[in-house]
C-alpha positions in Angstrom: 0.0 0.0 0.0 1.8 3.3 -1.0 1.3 6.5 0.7 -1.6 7.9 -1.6 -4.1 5.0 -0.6 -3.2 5.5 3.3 -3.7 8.9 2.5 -6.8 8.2 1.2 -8.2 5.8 3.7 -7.8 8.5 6.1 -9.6 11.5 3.9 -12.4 8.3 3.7 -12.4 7.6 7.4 -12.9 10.9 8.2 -15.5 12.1 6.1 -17.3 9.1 6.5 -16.5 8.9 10.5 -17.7 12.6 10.6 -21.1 11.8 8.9 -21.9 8.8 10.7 -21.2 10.8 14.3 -23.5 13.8 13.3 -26.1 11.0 12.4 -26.1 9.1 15.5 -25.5 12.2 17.8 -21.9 11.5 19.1 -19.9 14.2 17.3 -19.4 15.9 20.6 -17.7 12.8 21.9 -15.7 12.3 19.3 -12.5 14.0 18.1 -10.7 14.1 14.5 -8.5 10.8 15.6 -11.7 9.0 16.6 -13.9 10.1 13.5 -10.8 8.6 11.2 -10.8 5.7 13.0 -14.9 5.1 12.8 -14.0 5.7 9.3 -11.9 3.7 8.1 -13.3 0.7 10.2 -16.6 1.3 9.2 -15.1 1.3 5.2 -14.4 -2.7 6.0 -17.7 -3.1 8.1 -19.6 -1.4 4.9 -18.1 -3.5 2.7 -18.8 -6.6 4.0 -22.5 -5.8 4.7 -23.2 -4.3 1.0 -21.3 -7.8 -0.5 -24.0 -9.6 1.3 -26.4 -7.7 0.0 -24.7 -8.2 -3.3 -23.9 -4.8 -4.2 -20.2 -4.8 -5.4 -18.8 -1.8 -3.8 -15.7 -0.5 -0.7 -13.7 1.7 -0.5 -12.0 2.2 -4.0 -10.4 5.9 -4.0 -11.6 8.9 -3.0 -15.3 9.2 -4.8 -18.8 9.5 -3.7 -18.8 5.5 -3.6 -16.0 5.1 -0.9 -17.6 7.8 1.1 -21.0 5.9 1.0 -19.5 2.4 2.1 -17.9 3.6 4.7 -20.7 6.1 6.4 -22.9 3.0 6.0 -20.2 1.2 8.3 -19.2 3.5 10.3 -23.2 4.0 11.4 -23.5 0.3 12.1 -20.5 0.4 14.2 -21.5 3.3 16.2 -25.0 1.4 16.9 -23.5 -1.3 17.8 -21.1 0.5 20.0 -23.8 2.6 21.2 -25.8 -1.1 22.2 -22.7 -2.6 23.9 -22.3 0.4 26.0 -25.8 0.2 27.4 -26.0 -3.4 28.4 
């Protein structure tokens, strides 16, 4: 992996980490580190869940597609996150 695709992930992670906390109402909890780290998990998480879904997609650059994948991930993580923490 060369240093435009880390570079990447992280411009990905973010965005999509940012999104996801404004949705499920933890952007105050959350810095810059932790909405990058949402992020880029949730890129993995979204792409696992839309393959079983069969929709081919992930995180494949920096377009509208990636930022998609990973939001959708990121959200499941922070409800499931969110779930965890309350039981």
């Amino acid at each position: 992996m060369d240093p435009i695709n880390i570079l990447v992930w992280i411009i990905v992670g973010a965005i999509a980490g940012w999104l996801a906390s404004l949705v499920m109402r933890t952007n105050r909890q959350q810095g810059l580190l932790e909405d990058i780290i949402v992020g880029i998990v949730g890129g993995f998480i979204g792409g696992i869940v839309l393959d079983l879904f069969g929709i081919s997609s992930g995180v494949t650059g920096l377009n509208l597609g990636s930022i998609l994948t990973a939001f959708i991930g990121a959200v499941i993580l922070l409800a499931l996150l969110r779930a965890v923490r309350r039981a």
